[in-house]
C-alpha positions as CSV (number, residue, x, y, z in Angstrom):
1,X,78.5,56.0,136.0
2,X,80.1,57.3,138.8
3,X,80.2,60.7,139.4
4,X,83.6,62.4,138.6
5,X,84.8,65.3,136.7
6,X,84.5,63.2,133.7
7,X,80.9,62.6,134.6
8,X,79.7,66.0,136.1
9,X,76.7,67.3,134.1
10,X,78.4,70.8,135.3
11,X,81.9,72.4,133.5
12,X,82.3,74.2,137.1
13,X,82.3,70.6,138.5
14,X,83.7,69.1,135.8
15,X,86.1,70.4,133.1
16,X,86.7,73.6,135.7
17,X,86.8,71.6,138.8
18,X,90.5,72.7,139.6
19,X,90.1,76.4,139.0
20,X,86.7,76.9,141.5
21,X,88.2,75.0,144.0
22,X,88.1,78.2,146.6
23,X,84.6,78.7,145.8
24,X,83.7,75.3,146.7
25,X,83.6,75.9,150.7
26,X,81.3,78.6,150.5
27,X,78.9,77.6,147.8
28,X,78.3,74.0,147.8
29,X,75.5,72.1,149.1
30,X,78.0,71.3,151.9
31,X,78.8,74.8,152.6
32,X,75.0,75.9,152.5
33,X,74.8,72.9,155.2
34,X,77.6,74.4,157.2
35,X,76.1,77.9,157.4
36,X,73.0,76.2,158.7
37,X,74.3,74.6,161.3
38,X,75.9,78.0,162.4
39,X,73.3,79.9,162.4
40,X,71.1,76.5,164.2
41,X,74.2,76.7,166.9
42,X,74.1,80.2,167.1
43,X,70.7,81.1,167.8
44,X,70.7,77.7,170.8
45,X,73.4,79.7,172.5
46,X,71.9,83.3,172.4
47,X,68.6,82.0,173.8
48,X,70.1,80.5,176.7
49,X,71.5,83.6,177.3
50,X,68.3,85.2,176.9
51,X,67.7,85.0,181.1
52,X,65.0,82.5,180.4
53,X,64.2,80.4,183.5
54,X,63.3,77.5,181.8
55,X,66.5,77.6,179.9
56,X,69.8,78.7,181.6
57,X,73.1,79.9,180.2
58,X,75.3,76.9,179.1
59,X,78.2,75.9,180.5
60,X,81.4,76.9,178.9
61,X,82.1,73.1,177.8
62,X,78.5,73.1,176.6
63,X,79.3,76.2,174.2
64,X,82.7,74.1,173.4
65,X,81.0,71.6,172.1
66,X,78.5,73.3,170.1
67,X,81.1,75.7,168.3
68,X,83.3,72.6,167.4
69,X,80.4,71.7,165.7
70,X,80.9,74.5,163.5
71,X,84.3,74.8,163.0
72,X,85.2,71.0,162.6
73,X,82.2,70.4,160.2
74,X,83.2,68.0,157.8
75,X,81.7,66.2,154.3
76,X,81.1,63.0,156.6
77,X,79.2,65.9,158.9
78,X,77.3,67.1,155.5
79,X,77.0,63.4,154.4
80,X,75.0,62.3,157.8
81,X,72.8,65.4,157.0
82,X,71.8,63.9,153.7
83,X,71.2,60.6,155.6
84,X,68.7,61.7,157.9
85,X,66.8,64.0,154.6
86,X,66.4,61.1,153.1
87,X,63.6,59.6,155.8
88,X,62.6,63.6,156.6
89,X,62.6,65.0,153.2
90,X,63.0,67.8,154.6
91,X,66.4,69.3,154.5
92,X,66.8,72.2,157.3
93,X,64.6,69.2,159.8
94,X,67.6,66.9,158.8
95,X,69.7,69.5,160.4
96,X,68.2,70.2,163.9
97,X,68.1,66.6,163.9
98,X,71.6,66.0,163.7
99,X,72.4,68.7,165.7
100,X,70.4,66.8,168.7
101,X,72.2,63.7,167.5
102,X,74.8,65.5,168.1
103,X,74.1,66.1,171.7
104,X,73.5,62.5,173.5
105,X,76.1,61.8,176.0
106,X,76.0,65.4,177.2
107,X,73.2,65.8,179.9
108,X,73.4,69.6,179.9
109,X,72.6,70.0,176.1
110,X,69.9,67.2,176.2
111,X,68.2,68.4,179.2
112,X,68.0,71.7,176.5
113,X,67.5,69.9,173.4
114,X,64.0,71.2,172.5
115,X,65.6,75.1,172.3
116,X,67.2,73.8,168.6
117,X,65.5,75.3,166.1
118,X,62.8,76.7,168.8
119,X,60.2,79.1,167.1
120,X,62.1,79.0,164.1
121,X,60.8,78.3,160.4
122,X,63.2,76.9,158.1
123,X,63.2,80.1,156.3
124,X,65.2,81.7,159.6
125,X,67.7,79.4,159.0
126,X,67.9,79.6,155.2
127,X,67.8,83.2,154.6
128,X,70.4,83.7,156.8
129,X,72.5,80.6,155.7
130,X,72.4,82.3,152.1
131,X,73.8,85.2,153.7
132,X,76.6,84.0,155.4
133,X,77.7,81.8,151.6
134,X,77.7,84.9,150.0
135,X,79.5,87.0,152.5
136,X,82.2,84.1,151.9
137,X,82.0,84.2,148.5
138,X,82.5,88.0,148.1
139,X,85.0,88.3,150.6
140,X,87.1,85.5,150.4
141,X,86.9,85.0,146.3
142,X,84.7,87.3,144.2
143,X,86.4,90.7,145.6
144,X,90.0,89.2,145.9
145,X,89.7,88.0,142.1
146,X,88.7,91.8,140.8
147,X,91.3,93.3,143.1
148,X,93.7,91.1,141.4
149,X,92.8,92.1,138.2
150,X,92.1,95.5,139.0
151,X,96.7,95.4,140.1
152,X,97.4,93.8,136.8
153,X,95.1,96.8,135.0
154,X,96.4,99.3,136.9
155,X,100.2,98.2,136.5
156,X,99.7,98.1,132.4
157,X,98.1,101.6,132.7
158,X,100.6,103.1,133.8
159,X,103.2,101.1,132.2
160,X,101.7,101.9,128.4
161,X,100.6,105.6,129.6
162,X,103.3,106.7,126.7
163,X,102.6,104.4,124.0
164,X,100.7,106.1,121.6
165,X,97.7,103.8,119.8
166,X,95.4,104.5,116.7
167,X,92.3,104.9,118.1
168,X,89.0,103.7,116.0
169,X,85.9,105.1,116.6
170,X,83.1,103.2,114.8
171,X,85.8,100.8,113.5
172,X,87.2,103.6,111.4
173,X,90.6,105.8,112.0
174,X,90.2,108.1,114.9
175,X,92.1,110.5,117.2
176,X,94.9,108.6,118.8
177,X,95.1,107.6,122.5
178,X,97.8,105.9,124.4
179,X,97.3,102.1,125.1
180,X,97.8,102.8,129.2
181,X,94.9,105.1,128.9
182,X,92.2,102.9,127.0
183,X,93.3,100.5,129.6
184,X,92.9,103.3,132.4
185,X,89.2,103.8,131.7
186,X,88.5,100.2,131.9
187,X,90.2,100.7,135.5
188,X,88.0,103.7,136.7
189,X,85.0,101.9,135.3
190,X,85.8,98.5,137.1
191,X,86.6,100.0,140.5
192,X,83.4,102.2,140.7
193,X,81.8,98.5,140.1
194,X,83.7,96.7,142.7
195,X,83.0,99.5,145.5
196,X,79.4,98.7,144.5
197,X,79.8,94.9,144.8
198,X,81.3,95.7,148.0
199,X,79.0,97.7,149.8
200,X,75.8,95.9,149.6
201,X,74.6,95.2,153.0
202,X,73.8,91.4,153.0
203,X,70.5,90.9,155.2
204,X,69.2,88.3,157.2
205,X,66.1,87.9,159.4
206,X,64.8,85.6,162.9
207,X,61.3,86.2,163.0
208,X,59.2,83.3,162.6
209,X,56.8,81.7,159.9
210,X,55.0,85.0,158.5
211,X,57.5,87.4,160.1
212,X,55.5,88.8,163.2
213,X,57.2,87.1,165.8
214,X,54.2,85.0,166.6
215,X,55.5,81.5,167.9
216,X,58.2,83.3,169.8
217,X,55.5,85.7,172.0
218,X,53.4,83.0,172.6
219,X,56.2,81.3,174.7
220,X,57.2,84.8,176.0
221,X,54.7,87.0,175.8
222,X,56.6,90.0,177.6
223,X,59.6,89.5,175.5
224,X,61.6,91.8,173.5
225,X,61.8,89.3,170.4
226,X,63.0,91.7,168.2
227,X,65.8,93.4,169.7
228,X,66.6,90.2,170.7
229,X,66.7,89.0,166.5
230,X,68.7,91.8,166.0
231,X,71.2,91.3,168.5
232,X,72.1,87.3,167.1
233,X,71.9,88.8,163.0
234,X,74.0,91.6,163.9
235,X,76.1,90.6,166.7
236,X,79.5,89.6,164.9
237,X,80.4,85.9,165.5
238,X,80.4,83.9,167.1
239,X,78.1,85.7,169.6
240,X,75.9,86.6,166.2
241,X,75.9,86.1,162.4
242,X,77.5,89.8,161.4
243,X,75.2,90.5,159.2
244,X,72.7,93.3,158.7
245,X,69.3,92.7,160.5
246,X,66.0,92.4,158.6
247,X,62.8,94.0,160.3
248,X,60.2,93.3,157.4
249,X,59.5,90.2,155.8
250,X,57.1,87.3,154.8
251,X,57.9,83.8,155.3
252,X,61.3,84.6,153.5
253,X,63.8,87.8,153.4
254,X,62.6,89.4,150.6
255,X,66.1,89.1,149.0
256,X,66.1,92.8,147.6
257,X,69.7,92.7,148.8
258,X,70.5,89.7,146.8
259,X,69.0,91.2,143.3
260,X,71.4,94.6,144.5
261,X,74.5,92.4,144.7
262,X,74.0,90.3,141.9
263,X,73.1,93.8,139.7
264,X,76.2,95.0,140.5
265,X,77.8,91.6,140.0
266,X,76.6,91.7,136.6
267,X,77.6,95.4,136.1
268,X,81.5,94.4,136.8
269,X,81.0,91.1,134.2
270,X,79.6,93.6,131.5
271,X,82.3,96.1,131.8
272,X,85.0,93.2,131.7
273,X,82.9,91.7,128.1
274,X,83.5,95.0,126.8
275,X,87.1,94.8,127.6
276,X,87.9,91.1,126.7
277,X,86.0,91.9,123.3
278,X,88.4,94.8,122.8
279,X,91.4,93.1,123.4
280,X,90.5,90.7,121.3
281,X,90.3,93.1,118.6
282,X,93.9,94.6,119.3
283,X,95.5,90.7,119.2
284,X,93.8,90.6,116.0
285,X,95.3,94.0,114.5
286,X,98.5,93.0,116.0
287,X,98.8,95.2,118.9
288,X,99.4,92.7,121.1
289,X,101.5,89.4,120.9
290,X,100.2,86.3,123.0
291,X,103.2,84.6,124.4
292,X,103.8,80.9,123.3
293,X,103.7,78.3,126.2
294,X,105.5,75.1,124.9
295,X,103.7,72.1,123.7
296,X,100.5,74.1,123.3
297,X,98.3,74.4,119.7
298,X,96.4,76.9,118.5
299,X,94.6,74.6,115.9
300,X,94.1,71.3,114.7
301,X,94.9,72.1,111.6
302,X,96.3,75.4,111.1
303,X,100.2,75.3,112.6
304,X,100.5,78.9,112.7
305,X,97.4,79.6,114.8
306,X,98.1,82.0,118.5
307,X,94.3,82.3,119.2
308,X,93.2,84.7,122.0
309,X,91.4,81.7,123.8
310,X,91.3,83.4,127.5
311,X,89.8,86.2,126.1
312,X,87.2,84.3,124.8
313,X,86.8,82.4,127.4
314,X,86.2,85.1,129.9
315,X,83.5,86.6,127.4
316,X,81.9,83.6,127.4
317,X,82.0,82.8,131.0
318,X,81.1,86.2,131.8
319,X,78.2,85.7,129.7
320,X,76.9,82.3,131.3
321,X,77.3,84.6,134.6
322,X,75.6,87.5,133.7
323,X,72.3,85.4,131.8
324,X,72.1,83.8,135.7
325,X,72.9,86.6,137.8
326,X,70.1,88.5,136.3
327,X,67.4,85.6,136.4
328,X,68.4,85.6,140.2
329,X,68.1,89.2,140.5
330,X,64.5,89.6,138.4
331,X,62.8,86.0,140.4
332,X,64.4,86.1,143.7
333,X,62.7,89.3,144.9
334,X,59.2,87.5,143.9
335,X,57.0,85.8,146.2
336,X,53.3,85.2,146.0
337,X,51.9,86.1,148.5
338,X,53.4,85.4,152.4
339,X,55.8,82.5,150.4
340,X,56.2,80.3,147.3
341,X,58.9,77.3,146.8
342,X,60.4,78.9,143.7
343,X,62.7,80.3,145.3
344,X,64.5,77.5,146.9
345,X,65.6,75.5,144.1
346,X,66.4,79.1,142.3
347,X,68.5,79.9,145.4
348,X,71.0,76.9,145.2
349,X,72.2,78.0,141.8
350,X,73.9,81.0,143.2
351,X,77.2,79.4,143.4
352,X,76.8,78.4,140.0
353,X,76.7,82.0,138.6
354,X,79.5,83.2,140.8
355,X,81.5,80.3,139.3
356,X,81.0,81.4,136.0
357,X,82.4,84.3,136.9
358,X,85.5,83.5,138.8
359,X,86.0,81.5,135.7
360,X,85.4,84.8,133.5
361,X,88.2,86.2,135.7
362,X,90.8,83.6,136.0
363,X,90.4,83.1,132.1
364,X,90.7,86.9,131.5
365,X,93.8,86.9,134.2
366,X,95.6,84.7,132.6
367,X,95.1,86.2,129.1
368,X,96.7,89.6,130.5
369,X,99.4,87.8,131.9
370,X,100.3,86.3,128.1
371,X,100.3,89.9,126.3
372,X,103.4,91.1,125.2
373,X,102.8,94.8,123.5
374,X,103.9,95.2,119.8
375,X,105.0,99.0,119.8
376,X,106.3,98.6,116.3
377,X,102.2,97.6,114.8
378,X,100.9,100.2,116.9
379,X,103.5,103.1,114.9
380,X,102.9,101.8,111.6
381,X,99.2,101.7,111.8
382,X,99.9,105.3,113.0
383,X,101.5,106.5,110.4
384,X,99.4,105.2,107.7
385,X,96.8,107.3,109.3
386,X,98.0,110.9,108.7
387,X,93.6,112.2,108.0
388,X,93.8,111.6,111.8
389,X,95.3,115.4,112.1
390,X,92.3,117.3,110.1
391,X,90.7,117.3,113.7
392,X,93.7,119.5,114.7
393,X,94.6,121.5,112.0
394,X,90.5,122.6,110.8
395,X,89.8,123.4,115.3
396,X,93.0,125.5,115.2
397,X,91.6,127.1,111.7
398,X,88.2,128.0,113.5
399,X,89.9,129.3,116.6
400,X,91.3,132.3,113.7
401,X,88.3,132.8,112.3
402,X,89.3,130.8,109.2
403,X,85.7,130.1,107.6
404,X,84.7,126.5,106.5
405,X,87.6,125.4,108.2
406,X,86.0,121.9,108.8
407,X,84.6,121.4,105.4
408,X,88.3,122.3,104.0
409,X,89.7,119.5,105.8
410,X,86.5,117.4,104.7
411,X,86.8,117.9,101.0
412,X,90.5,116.5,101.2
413,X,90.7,113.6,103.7
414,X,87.4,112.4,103.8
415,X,87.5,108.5,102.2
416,X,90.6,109.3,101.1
417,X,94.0,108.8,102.1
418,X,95.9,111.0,103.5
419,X,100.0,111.7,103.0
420,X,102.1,114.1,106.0
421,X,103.5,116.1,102.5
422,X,99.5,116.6,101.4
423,X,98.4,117.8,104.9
424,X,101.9,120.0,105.6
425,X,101.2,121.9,101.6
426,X,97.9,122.8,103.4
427,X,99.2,124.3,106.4
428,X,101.9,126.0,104.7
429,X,99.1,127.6,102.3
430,X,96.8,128.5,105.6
431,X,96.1,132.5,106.8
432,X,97.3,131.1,110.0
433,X,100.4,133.3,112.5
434,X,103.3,131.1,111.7
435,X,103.9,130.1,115.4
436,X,100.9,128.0,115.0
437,X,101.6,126.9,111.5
438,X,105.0,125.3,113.1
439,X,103.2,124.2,115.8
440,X,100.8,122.2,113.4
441,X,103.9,121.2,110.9
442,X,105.5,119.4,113.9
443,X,102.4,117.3,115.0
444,X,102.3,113.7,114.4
445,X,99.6,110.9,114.4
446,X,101.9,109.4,117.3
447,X,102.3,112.8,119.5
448,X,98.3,114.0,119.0
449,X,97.1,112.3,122.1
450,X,96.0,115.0,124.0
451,X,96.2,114.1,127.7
452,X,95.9,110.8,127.2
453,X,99.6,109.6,129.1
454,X,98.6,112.3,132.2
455,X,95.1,110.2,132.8
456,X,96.8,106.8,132.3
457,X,99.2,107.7,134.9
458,X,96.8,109.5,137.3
459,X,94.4,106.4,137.6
């Protein structure tokens, strides 16, 4: 069978194809191939311009030629790679030789051929390749998709900061809210998340087998090597790789960094479950409406049927996510001692996990865009829920001294419901100045929401 997105083993590659399609560049086996070649092209020109005799700076159409090989790296490039692995089986060999390929007709870059990949393991190439896919990733997709939903949050915040709600505290009746500030605190909680996705420094490191440097100082003994590493990790491109340099390792980064990104990853997924869960609960009470999008079913069977579908997708997503982003985070760190394999085939299902989630958030993106708010569900279910005001009425009580204030208000609305006429008989019958008594009188289920509208407006 050939392989399609009929035939893909993968939903991200199959079923999902379409909706991961700016992820693809960064995270694919192409991409980690491309990133490898950059850092393999990078390092060739920093060490000619190292001031070694043996190996002088190249010529501005020698550095041409090696950056095009970067920037007009194509799937026939990628492709050609694969060729070659398939007589080295080894992949990041396959690279430095088609790099070399790469450089017959030009006598410069021959004459200098043996400086690709010099004193390098494949784990200098790697490490940092990782690096650069998921600075892409996070820059280009991850952090643009949460800043988009973090608008859309934002803008219903504000926009339902007056719209009082019923809240329910352990599924039961509960002091209102608004509906702009339950969605405010899922805001404050998801930005705090994405400042923490966005400031992990990603690491990368150039210092040889077992991470002392040793091939490089027995070429050049006298040689700063590691000022010299730091300069092409740090150094933003194209003179460097921009990221943040490394100075301890084994064979491998240690990938700390990576387990701190994909924690925080995780953290952001966990506090968007929570919030797809919940608004699937307010569809289901009615809160919300979903609007209808012609031709499209809710059931086989059922004609009726508007089922919250995004929002269950993104929980679900989200979930796939979060189950890999913490096996990443828990194995990658792990090494026996100076390097094991495992993490190499572990590695190349990064992209995987951040698919899941940029499926979590176009799924819950286009759930929020389908909401339309049903203000008239949210007052009745508030005025069937007059016990709401003993909280009030038994805290202004105590505040006069009134004893067994809160047992009062117990004894007559617990597990029992509540009319306005029973609950304003037992103001009018309370010790209490009448200033608060008509204070009290003139509350409501829909006005006792505290400052719930000033916070929704405020984030």
């Amino acid at each position: 069978m050939a392989l399609s997105p009929i035939s893909a083993l993968s939903p991200l590659d199959g079923r999902y194809a379409a909706r991961l399609t700016a992820l693809r560049p960064s995270m694919s086996e192409g991409g980690y191939m491309h990133r490898r070649v950059q850092v393999e092209v990078t390092w060739f020109i920093a060490l000619s311009d190292a001031g070694f005799a043996e190996l002088k700076p190249l010529s501005a159409q020698a550095r041409q030629h090696l950056f095009a090989l970067v920037s007009q790296f194509s799937e026939e490039d990628a492709n050609a790679i694969k060729a070659i692995e398939k007589t080295t089986n080894h992949d990041v060999k396959a690279v430095e030789y088609w790099i070399k390929s790469k450089l017959a007709g030009h006598p410069e870059l021959e004459a200098a051929a043996e400086f690709v990949h010099f004193a390098c393991t494949s784990e200098d190439i790697n490490n940092t390749s990782h690096a650069l896919q998921i600075q892409a990733a996070r820059q280009e997709v991850i952090l643009p998709a949460l800043d988009g939903l973090l608008g859309t949050l934002r803008e219903m915040a504000q926009r339902f900061a007056d719209v009082p709600m019923l809240s329910r505290t352990h599924g039961q009746t509960a002091s209102p809210t608004t509906v702009g500030k339950e969605i405010a605190n899922v805001v404050a909680r998801l930005a705090k998340a994405r400042e923490q996705i966005a400031a992990v420094k990603l690491l990368g490191k150039l210092n040889g087998a077992v991470g002392n440097y040793n091939a490089h100082l027995a070429a050049w003994p006298d040689f700063d090597w590691e000022a010299f590493s730091r300069k092409v990790v740090e150094a933003p491109a194209p003179q460097g790789l921009g990221l943040t340099f490394q100075p301890y390792s084994i064979q491998i980064e240690p990938h700390d960094y990576m387990a701190e990104l994909f924690d925080a990853l995780a953290r952001a997924d966990t506090i968007l479950i929570d919030f797809a869960r919940d608004v699937w609960g307010y569809v289901s009470l009615g809160y919300f409406k979903q609007r209808l999008k012609p031709g499209e079913i809710g059931s086989s069977t059922m004609p009726h049927k508007v089922n919250p579908i995004d929002f269950e997708n993104a929980e679900g997503n989200f979930g796939l996510a979060n189950a890999l982003l913490r096996h990443l985070s828990e194995k990658l760190p792990i090494s026996r001692w100076q390097r094991d394999l495992t993490d190499s085939t572990v590695l190349r299902n990064v992209g995987v996990a951040f698919g899941y989630a940029v499926l979590g958030y176009s799924s819950l993106a286009a759930g929020l865009s389908k909401l339309e708010l049903n203000e008239d569900a949210l007052a009745a279910d508030l005025d069937a829920a007059w016990e709401v005001l003993a909280e009030p009425i038994q805290t202004v009580m105590r505040r006069y001294g009134i004893q067994g204030a809160y047992e009062q208000l117990k004894e007559v609305t617990r597990g029992k419901t509540v009319t306005a006429q029973a609950l304003h008989g037992l103001i009018r019958a309370l010790p209490l100045p009448e200033a608060e008594k008509a204070r009290l009188l003139a509350l409501t289920p829909a006005s006792y929401v505290g400052m719930a509208a000033a916070l929704a407006r405020r984030i």
